[in-house]
C-alpha positions in Angstrom: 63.2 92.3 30.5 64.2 95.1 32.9 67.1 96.2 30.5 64.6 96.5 27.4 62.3 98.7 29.8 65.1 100.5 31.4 66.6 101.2 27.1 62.9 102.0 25.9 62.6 104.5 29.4 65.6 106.7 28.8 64.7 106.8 24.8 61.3 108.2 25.6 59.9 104.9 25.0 60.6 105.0 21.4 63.0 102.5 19.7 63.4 105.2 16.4 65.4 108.2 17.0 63.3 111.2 16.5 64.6 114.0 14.5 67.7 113.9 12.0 69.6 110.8 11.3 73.3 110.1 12.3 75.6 109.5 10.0 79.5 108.2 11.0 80.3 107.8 7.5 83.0 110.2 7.3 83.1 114.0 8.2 78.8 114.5 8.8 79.0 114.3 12.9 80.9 117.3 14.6 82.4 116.0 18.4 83.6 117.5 21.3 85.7 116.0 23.2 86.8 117.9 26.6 89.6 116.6 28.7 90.8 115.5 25.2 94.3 114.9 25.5 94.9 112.2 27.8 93.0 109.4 29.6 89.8 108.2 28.6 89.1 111.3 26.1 92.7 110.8 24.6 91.4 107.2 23.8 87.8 108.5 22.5 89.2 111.4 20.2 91.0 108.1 18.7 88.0 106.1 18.3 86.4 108.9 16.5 89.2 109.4 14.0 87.4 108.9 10.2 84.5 108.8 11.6 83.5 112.6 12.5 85.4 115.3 12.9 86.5 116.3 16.1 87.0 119.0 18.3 89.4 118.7 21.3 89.2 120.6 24.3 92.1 120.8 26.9 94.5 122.8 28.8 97.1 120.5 28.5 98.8 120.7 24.7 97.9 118.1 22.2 100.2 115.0 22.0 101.8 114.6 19.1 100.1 111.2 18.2 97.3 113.2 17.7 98.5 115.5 15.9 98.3 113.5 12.5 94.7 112.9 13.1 92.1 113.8 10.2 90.0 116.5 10.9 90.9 116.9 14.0 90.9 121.1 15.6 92.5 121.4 19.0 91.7 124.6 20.8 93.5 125.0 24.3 90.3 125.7 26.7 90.3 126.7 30.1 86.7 125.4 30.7 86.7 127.6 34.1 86.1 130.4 32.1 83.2 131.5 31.0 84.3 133.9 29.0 86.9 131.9 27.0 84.2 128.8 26.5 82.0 131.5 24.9 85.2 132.7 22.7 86.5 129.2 21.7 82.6 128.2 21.2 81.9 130.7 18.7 85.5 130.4 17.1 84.6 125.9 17.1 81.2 127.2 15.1 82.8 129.6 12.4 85.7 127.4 12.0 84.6 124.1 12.0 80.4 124.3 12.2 78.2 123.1 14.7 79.1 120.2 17.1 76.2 117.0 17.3 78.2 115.4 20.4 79.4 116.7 23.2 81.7 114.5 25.5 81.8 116.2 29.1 85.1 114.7 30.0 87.3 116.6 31.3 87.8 115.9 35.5 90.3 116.1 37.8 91.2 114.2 41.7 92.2 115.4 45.0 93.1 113.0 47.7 92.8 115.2 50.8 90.6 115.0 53.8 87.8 117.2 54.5 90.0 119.3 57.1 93.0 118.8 55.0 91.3 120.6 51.7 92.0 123.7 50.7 88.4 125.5 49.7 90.6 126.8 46.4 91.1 123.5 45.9 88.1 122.1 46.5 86.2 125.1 44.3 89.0 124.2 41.2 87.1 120.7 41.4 83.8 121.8 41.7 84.5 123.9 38.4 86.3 121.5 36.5 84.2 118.3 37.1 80.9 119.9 37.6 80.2 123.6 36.7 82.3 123.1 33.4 79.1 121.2 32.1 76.5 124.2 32.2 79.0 126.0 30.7 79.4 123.5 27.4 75.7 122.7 27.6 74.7 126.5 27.5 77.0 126.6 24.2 76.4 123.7 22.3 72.9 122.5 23.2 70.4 125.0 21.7 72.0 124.5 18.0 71.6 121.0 18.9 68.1 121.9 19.3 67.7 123.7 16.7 69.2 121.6 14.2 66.9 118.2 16.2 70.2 116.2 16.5 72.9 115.7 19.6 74.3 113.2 22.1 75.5 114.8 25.0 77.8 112.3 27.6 78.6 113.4 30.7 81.7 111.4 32.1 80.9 110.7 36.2 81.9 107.7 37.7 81.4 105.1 40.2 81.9 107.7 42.8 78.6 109.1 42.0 77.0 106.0 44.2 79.9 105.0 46.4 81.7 108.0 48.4 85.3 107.4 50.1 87.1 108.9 52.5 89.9 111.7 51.4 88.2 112.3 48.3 84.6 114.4 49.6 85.1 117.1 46.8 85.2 114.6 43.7 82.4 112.1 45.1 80.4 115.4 45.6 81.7 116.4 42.4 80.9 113.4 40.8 77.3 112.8 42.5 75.9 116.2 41.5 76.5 115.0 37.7 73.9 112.4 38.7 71.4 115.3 39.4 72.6 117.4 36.0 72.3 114.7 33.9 68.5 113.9 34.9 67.4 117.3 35.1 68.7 117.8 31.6 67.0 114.7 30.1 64.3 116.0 31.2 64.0 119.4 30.4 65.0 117.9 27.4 62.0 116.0 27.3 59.5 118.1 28.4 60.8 121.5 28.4 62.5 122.6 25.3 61.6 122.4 21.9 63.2 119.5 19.6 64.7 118.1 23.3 63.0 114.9 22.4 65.8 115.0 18.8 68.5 114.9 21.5 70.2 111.7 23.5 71.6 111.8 26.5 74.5 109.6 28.2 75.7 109.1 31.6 78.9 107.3 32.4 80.1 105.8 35.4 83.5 103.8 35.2 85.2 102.4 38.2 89.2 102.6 38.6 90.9 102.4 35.3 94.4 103.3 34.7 94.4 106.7 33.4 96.6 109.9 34.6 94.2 110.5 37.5 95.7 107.1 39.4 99.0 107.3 37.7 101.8 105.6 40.1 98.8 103.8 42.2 97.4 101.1 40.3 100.1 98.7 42.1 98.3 99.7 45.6 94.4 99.8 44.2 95.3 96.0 43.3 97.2 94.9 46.3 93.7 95.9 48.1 91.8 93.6 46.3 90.6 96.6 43.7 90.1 96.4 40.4 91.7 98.7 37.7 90.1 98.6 34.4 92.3 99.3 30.8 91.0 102.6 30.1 89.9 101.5 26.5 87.1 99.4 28.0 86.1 102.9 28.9 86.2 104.4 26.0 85.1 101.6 24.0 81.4 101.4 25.9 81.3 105.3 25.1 82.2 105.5 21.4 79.7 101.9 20.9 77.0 104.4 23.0 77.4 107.1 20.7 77.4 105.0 17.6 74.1 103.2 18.9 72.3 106.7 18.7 70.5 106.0 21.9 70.9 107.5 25.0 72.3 105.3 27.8 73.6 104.8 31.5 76.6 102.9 31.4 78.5 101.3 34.3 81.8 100.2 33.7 82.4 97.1 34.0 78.8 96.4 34.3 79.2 94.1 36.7 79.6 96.5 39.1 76.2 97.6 37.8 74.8 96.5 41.4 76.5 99.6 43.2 74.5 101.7 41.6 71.7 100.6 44.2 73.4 101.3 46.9 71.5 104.2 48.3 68.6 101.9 48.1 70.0 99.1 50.4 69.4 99.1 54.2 70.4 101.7 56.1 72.7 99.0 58.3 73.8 97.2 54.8 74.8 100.6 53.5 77.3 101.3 56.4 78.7 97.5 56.7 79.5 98.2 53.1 80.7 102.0 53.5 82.9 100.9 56.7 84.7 98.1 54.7 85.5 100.4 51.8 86.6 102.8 53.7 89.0 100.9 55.6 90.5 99.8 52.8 90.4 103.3 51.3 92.3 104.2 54.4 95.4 101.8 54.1 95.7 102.9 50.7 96.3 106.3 51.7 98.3 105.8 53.6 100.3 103.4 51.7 100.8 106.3 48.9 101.5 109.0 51.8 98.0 110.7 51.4 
């Protein structure tokens, strides 16, 4: 019962999608997917392939296995960069027309302590996994309005709930996508025009094996962690997306329970902070962090 009100709450109570209808019959839906070229958007862009044509935004050139994908436009992004979003935005809506989804994945990892980080460092990771998402909001959302159809996913994590020690700028990263992602649904809801046309999708996966814990999976697991295949990732998004409902996913969902941590005890909450993070703490020092 609580997962049909929870559904029915974050679809403004509605079961029918308002607006225009989806269609992932062939070329209709426009994606894009930043952080495109490896991980779990690497995996996504895949999932999408004959389905919708799709847009990939990276720094990092695209691989060659996806390079033989139909309908697929790569444009190298720098999503720092206001000015280039704005360029490669308008050059995405001349050349290929006006994206439906937007997949906010691109992010990036820093193992450093707090008096070990570098502020350049730690403003690169504010930018890329945080302030990167106004940016692609601000340029695909108000044709979204205006056209009363787009899914916009916003890629956090598990880190969103759970903060460990060496890694303050991504769980600060990660938790402030918490705080976009309501405040968008709901200025979606109540402050724009058509925002009730648009769904909206947060994403919190726990360790998978993707480039960000390349050469550490060995060590997560010795510690008792668990590290997911990346496609169970991108399998819950592309489902989401297909649903045509806005969502909160946890990944696996049984570690949907984390996400109350903040509402636990105050003496539960640090029994269960002080266990992670000694375990957090061999690990680093396992991998020479």
């Amino acid at each position: 019962m609580s997962w049909i009100l929870s559904n029915l709450a974050l679809n403004g109570w509605s079961w029918s999608k308002k607006g225009e209808p989806w269609d992932f019959s062939g070329t209709k839906e426009i994606v894009v997917v930043t952080g495109g070229c490896s991980g779990f958007g690497k995996l996504m862009v895949e999932r999408f392939a004959g389905r919708a044509k799709i847009v990939v935004l990276d720094v990092s050139p695209l691989p060659k296995d996806l390079q033989s994908v139909p309908n697929l436009k790569y444009y190298r992004c720098d999503l720092t960069n206001r000015n280039e979003v704005g360029e490669i935005g308008a050059s995405i809506k001349a050349d290929v027309g006006d994206p439906s989804i937007l997949i906010n994945n691109a992010g990036i990892s820093n193992t450093a302590p707090i008096l070990k980080s570098p502020l350049e460092v730690v403003e690169k990771m504010f930018k890329v996994n945080l302030l990167c998402h106004w940016q692609t909001v601000q340029e695909f959302l108000p044709k979204m309005l205006k056209n009363k159809k787009g899914h916009i996913v916003t890629i956090a994590s598990m880190a969103s709930f759970v903060s460990m020690p060496g890694s303050s700028d991504y769980c600060s990263s990660k938790a402030g996508l918490v705080a976009f992602h309501e405040v968008l649904t709901q200025e979606c809801r109540h402050g724009y025009e058509n925002g009730d046309c648009i769904q909206l999708t947060i994403v919190h996966p726990s360790f998978a094996s993707t480039p960000i814990l390349r050469g550490h999976e060995g060590e997560l697991r010795k510690m008792g962690a668990s590290v997911m295949d990346p496609r169970v990732v991108a399998d819950a998004v592309i489902n989401q997306v297909f649903s045509g409902r806005s969502g909160r996913l946890i990944v696996p969902s049984s570690f949907s329970l984390l996400s109350f941590i903040r509402g636990w005890p105050i003496w539960l909450q640090e029994i269960f902070r002080n266990h992670l993070s000694r375990n957090m703490m061999r690990f680093r020092k396992s991998v020479g962090a």
